[in-house]
N, C-alpha and C positions, 0 to 999 in steps of 0.2 A: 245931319239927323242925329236927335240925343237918343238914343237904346237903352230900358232897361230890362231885366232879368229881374225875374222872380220866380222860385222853386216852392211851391205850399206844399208841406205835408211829405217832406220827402225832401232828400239831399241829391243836389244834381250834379253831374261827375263836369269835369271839366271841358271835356267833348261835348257834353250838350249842350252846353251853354255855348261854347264855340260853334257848331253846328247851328243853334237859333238866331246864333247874332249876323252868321252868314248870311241863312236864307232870309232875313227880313231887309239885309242891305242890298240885294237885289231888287227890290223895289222902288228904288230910287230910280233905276232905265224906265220903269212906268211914267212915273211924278217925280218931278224933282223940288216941291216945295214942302216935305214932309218936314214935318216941327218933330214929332218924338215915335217912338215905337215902346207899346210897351208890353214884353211878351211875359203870360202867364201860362207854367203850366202845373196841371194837378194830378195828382190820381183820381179816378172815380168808381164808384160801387160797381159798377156795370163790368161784365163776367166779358162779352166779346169785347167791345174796345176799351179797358182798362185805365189809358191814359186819355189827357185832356190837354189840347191847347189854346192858349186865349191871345190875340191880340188886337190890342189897341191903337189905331194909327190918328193920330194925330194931324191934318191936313189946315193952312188956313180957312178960319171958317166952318170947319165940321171935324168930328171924328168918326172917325168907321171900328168898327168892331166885328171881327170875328169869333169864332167857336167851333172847335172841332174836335171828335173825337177817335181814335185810330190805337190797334193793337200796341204801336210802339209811339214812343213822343218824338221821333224823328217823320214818324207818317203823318202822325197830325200835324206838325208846323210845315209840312209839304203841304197839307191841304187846306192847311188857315192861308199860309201865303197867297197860295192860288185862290181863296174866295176874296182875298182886300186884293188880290192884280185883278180881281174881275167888278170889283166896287171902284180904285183906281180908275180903271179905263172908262168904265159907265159914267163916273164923276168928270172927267176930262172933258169923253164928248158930249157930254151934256150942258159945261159950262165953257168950252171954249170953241169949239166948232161953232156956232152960233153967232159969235160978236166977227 
């Protein structure tokens, strides 16, 4: 699985990005045929949850996308992960249980 990082609007320390690149390599016990991951995140104007996470998963055949927004960028990429392991699973049994 290719990872990449992206910081808009803002420089990200080296823990966070280590921290993003963790919690998205956990995804792979989900699915193991992901092509790319690609995690964005931002700041945003909004006063309670300030920060934004964005990720891209790459799967054959489809992409999924998440978006999340949480007081700190380590809460969001907690909560984007968990909404693509919940698109993951849905996408699994949806397309392999079946045959």
């Amino acid at each position: 699985m290719k990872t990449t990082f992206t910081a808009r609007h803002f420089d990200a320390s080296q823990q966070l990005k280590q921290y993003s690149v963790d919690a998205v390599q956990k995804l792979d016990q989900f699915y193991d045929r992901i092509v790319t991951c690609d995690i964005i995140l931002e700041p945003t104007p909004d006063d309670e949850e300030p920060q934004q996470a964005e990720l891209n998963v790459k799967i054959p055949q489809k992409l999924l996308n998440a978006k999340e927004k949480a007081p700190t960028y380590e809460q969001a990429m907690n909560r984007v992960v968990d909404n693509i392991t919940r698109q993951l699973k849905k996408y699994k049994n949806k397309h392999f249980t079946n045959h």
